[in-house]
C-alpha positions as CSV (number, residue, x, y, z in Angstrom):
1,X,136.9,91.1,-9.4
2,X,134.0,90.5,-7.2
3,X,134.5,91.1,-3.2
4,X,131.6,91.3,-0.4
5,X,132.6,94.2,1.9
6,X,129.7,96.7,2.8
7,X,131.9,99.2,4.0
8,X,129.9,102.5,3.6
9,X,126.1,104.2,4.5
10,X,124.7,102.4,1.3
11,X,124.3,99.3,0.1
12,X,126.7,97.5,-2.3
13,X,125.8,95.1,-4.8
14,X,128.7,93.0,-6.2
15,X,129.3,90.9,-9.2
16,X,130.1,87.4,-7.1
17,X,129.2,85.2,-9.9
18,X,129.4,84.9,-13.4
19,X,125.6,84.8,-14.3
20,X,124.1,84.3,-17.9
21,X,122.6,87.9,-19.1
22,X,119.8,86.0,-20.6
23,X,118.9,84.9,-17.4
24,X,118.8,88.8,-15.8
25,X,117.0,89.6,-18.9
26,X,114.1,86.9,-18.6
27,X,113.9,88.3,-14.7
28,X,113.4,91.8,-16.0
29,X,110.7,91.0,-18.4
30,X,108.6,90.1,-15.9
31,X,109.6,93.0,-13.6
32,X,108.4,95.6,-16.4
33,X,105.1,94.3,-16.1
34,X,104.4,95.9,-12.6
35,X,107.3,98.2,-12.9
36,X,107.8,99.5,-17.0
37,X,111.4,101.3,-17.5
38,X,112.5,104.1,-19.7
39,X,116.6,104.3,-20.5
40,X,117.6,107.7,-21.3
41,X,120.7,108.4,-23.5
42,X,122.2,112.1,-23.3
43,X,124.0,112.8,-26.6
44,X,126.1,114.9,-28.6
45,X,125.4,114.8,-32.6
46,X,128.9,114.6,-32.9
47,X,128.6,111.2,-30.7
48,X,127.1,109.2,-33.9
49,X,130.3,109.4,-35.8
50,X,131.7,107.6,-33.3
51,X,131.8,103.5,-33.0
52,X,130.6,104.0,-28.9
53,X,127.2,104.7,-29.9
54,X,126.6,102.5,-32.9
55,X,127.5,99.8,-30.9
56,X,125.4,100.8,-27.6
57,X,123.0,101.0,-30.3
58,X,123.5,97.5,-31.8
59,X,123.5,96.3,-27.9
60,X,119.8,98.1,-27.2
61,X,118.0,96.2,-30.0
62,X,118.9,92.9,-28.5
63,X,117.6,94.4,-24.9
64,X,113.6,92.5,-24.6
65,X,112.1,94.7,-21.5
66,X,112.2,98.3,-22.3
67,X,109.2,100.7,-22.7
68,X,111.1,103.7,-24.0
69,X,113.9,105.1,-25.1
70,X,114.9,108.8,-24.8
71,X,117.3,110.4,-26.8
72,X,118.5,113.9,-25.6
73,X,120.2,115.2,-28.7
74,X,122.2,118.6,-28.3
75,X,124.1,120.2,-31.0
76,X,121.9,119.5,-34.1
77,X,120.8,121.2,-37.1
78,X,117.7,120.2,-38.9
79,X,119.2,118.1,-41.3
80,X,121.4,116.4,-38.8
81,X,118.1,115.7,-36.6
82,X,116.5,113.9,-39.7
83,X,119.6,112.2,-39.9
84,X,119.9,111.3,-36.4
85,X,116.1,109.8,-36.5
86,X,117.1,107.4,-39.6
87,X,120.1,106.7,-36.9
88,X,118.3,105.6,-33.7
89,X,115.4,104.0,-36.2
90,X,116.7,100.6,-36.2
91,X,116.0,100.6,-32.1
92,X,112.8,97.9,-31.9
93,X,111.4,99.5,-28.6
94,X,109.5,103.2,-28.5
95,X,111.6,105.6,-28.7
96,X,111.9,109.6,-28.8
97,X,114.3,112.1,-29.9
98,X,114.5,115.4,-28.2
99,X,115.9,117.6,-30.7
100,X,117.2,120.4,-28.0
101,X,118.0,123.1,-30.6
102,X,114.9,122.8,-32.5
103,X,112.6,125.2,-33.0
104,X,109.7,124.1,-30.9
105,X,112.1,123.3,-27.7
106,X,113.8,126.3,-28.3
107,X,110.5,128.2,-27.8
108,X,109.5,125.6,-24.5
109,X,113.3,127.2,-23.4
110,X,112.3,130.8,-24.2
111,X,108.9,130.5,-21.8
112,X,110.7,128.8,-19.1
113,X,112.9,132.1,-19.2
114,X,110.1,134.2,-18.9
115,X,109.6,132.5,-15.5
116,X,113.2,132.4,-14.6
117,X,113.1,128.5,-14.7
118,X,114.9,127.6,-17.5
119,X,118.4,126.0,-17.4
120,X,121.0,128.2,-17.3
121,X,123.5,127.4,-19.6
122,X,124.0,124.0,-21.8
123,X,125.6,120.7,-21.1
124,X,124.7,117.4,-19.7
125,X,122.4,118.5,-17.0
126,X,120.1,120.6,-19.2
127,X,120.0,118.0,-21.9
128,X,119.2,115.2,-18.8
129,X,116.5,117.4,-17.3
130,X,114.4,118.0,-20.4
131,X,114.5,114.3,-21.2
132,X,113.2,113.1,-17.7
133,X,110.4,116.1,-18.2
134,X,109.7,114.0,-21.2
135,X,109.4,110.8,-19.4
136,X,107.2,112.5,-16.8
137,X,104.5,113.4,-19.2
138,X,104.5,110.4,-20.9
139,X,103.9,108.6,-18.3
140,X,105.2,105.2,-19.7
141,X,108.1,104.7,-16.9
142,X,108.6,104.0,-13.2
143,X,112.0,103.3,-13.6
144,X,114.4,105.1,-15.4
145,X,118.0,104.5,-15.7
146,X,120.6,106.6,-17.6
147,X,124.2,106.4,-19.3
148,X,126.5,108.2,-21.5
149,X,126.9,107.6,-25.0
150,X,130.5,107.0,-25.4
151,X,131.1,104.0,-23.4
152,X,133.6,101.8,-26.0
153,X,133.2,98.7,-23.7
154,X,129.2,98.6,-23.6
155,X,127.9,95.5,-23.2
156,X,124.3,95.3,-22.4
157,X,125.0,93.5,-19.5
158,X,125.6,96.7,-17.8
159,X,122.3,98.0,-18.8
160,X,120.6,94.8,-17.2
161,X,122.7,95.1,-13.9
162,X,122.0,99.1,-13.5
163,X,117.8,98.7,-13.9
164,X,117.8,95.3,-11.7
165,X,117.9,96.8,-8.2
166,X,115.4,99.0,-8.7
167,X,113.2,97.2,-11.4
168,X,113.2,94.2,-8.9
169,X,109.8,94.5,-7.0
170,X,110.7,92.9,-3.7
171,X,114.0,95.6,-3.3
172,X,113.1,99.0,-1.3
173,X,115.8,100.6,-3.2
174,X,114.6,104.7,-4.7
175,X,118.2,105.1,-6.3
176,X,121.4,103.2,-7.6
177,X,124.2,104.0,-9.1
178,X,126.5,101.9,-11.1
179,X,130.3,101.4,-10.6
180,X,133.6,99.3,-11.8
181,X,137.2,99.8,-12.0
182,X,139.0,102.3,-14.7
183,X,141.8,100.2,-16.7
184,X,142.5,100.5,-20.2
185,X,145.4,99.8,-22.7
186,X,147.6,98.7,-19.8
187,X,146.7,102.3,-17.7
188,X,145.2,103.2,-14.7
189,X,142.4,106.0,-15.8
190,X,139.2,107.9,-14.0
191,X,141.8,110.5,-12.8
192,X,139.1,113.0,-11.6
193,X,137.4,110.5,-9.3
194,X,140.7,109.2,-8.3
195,X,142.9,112.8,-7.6
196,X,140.1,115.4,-7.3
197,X,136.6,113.6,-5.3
198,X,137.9,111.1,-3.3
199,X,141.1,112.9,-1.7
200,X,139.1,116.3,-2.1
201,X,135.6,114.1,0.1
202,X,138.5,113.1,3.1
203,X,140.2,116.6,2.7
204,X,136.4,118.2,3.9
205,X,135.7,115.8,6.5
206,X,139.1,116.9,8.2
207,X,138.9,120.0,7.8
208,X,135.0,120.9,8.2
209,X,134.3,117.7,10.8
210,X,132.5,114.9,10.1
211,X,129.5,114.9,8.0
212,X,126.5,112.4,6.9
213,X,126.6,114.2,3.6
214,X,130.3,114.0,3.3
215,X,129.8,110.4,4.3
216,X,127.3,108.8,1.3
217,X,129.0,110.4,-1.2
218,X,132.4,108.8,0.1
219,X,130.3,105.5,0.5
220,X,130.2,105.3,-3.5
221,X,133.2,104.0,-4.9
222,X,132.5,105.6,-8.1
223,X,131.1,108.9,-7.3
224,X,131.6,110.4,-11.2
225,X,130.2,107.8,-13.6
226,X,127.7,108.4,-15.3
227,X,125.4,105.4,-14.9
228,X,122.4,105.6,-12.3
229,X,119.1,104.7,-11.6
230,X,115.7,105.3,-10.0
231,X,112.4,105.4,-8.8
232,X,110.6,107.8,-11.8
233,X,108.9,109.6,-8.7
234,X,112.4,111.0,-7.5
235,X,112.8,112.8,-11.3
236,X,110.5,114.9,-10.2
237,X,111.6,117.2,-7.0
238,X,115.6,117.6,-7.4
239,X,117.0,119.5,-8.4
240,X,120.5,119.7,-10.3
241,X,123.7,121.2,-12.0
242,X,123.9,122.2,-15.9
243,X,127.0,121.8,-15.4
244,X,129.7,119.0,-15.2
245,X,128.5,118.6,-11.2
246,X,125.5,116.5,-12.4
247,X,126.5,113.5,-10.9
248,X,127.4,114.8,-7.2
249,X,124.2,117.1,-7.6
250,X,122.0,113.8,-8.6
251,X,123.8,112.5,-5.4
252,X,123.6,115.2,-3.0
253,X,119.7,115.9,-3.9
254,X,119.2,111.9,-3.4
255,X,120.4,112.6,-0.2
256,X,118.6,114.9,0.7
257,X,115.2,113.3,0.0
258,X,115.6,109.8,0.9
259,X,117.3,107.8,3.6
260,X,120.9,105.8,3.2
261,X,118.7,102.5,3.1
262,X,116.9,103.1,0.0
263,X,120.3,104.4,-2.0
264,X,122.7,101.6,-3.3
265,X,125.3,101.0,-6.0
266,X,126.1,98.4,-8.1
267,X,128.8,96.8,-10.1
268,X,128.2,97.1,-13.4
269,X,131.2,96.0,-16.0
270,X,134.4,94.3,-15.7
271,X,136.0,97.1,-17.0
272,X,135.0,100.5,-17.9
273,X,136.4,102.5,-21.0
274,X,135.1,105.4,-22.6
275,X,135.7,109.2,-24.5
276,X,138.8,110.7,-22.0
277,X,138.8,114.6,-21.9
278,X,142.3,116.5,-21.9
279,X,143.8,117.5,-18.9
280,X,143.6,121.1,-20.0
281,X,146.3,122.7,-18.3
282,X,146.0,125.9,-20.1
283,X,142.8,126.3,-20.1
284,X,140.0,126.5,-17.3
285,X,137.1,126.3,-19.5
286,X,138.0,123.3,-21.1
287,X,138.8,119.2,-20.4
288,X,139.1,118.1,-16.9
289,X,140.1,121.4,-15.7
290,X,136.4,122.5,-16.1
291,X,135.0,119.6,-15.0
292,X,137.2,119.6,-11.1
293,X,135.6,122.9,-10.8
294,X,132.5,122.6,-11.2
295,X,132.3,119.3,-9.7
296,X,133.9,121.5,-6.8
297,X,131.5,124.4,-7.0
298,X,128.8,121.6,-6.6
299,X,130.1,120.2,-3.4
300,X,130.8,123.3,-2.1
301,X,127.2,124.9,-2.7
302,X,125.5,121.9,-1.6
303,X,127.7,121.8,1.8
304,X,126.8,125.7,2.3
305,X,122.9,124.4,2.4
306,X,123.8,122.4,5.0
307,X,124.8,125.1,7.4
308,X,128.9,125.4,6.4
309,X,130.1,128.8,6.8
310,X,133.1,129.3,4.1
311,X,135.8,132.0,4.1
312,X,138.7,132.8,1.8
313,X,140.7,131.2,4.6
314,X,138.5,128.3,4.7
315,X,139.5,127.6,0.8
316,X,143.1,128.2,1.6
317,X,143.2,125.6,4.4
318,X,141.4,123.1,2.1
319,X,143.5,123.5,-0.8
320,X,146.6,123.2,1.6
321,X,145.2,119.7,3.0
322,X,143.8,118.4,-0.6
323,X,147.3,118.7,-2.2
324,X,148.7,116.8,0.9
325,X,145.9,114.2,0.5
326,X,145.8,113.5,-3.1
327,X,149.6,113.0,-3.3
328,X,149.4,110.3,-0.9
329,X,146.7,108.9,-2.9
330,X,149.2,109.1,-5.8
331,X,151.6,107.3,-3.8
332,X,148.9,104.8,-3.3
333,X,147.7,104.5,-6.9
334,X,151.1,104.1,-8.3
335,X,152.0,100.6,-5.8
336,X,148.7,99.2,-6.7
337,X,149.5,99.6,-10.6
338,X,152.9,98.3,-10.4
339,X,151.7,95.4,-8.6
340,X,149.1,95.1,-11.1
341,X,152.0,95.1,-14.0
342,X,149.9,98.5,-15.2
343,X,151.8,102.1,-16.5
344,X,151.0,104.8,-14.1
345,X,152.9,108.2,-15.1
346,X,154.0,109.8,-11.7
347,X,154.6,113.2,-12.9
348,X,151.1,113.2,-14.9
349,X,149.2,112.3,-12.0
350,X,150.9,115.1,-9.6
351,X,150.0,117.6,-12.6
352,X,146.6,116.5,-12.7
353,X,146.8,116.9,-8.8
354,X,148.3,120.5,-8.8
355,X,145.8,121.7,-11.4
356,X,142.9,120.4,-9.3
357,X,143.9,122.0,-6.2
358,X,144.0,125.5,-7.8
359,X,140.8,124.6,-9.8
360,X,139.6,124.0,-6.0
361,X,140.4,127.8,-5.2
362,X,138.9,128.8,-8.5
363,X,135.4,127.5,-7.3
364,X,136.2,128.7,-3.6
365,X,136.9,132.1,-5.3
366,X,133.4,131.6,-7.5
367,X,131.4,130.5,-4.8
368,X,132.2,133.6,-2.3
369,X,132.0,136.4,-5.4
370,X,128.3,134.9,-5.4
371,X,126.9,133.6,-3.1
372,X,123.3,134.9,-4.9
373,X,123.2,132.4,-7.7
374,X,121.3,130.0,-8.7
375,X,123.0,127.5,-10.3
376,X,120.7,124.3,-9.7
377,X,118.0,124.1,-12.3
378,X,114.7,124.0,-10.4
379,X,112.8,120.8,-10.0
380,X,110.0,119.8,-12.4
381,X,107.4,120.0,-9.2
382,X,108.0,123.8,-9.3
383,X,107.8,124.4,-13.1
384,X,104.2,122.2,-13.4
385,X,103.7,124.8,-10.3
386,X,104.1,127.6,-12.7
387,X,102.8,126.4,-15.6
388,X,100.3,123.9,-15.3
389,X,100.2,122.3,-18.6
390,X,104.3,122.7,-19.2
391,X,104.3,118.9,-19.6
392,X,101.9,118.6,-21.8
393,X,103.1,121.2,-24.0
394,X,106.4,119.3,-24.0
395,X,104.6,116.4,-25.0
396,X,103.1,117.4,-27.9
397,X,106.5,119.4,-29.1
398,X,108.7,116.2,-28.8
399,X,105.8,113.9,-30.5
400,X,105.3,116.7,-33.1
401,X,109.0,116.3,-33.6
402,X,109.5,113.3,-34.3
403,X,106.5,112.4,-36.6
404,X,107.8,114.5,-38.7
């Protein structure tokens, strides 16, 4: 449902009317000729057994003004990347696979160690970085968008709507990132965004004082998904998570770089389904669990770069206020689905909010026991630093890759 409030530090672009997708696309065709755009699509192998991707792939051959498409593919063997080349070969716009476990980015990987630059562990960030290295040295893009590839309501509307602020010549905007609402099968969903960031965002700023940073990142009404945009410039000085805090690190390093004015968001769907992780009660490594504290970890570490001084104490008074916090949110939540006629399980979401707040301790703990690391993988300006030709050598190794 559209609305027109502008009530945060960035702007907010609504969907107000129903306009015709062909006419967004005609608009972009003629943007790519001053500004050329590159969509990049993080993947699992695992993700092509799925129907999400085959139809996001279906959608993206329809889709008239893209220059590029980059795969990032992670968990392959050999045979499954020959496989997953005869997958993506029906896309009609240039496109490249990088094959992440392959021999020659495995030995790009190894070099980077010998510099202590490499990624340090893998997941969604490592896979994201190495593609936009990609798009740097080939040099087709200034605009690069990404999204997940388990979305099971893609339409390629949503593809058209997240390049369009930043494709569009006459915007200022360096950065966007897409947002919508979180309903499916009758059911209110996006629990981490809903019980850990937002009530976790208003639980600092009480208990650490007010903050700009705390402030754009509460400005975005969908701080987790996984849709964004930008300027191909800003690829190459942030720096971000491996982990699952990519999308508050892509945030907080926007932030840091550019002023409020040239960040916006957009809405991108009607409605918004996709893969769900377990809750993961039992296990910390795993599901959402995982995710709420690293996301965590990543808010915290950025907020200590900003002059925060944390303590064990600190931790315990934030945990204290979160669990307050999110169960009114709860409270909150659980009116607006009944009014809505939607199933909202009170006792799941206070489980989900209990396991947060001690997953909230567990990065507190993590973040005082070392305060040395380095968990940010550094920014492609200080690996051409390095090594000159990196770029080029990454180049060559995807090219080499894929023409075989």
């Amino acid at each position: 449902m559209g609305d027109f409030n502008q009530n945060g530090v960035i702007t907010t672009l609504h969907t107000l009317a129903d306009r015709p997708i062909e006419e967004i696309e005609a608009e972009l065709v003629e943007f790519s000729r001053v500004r050329p755009m590159s969509l990049v699509l993080p993947s699992l192998y695992s993700e092509l057994a799925g129907s999400a991707l085959s139809h996001i792939v279906d959608e993206l051959t329809k889709v008239p003004y893209l220059d590029e498409i980059v795969i990032g593919l992670d968990q392959a063997n050999a045979a499954e990347f020959k496989h997953t080349t005869a997958y993506f070969d029906r896309l009609p716009q240039h496109h490249r696979i990088l094959w992440h476990d392959g021999p020659r980015l495995t030995a790009l990987d190894k070099k980077l160690q010998a510099h202590g630059l490499a990624p340090g562990e893998p997941g969604k960030g490592r896979n994201v970085w190495y593609c936009y290295g990609y798009i740097l040295a080939s040099g087709r893009a200034k605009v690069i968008a990404l999204h997940d590839c388990d979305i099971l309501t893609y339409q390629r509307d949503l593809v058209a709507r997240l390049f369009y602020p930043i494709a569009n010549p006459t915007f200022n905007f360096e950065f966007c990132k897409g947002y919508y609402y979180r309903v499916a099968n009758g059911s209110l969903n996006g629990r981490v965004s809903r019980l850990l960031v937002t009530p976790l965002l208003r639980t600092l700023q009480t208990v650490l004082g007010p903050s700009g940073y705390l402030a754009f990142l509460d400005s975005f009404r969908y701080p987790l998904a996984g849709e964004f945009a930008m300027r191909a410039e800003v690829i190459a000085d942030i720096r971000i998570p491996s982990d699952w805090g990519l999308e508050i690190g892509v945030l907080s390093e926007v932030y840091r770089n550019y002023s409020n004015r040239r960040s916006c968001q957009v809405e991108i769907a009607d409605a918004y389904d996709h893969k769900h992780q377990s809750l993961s009660v039992d296990d910390p490594n795993a599901g959402l669990s995982r995710m709420a504290t690293d996301i965590s970890k990543a808010l915290f570490r950025k907020l200590a770069t900003h002059g925060t001084v944390f303590s064990p104490g600190t931790f315990r008074t934030i945990k204290a206020a979160y669990l307050r916090n999110a169960l009114d949110f709860v409270e909150k939540y659980s009116c607006d689905a009944v009014i809505n006629g939607l199933t909202l399980d009170r006792h799941q979401e206070e489980t989900a909010v209990e396991l947060f707040a001690q997953n909230i301790v567990a990065a507190g703990e993590t973040f005082l026991a070392s305060p040395e690391a380095t968990p940010f993988i550094p920014s492609w300006n200080r690996v051409i630093s390095a090594i000159p030709d990196f770029l080029s050598q990454l180049y060559d190794a995807v090219e080499a890759d894929n023409n075989e």
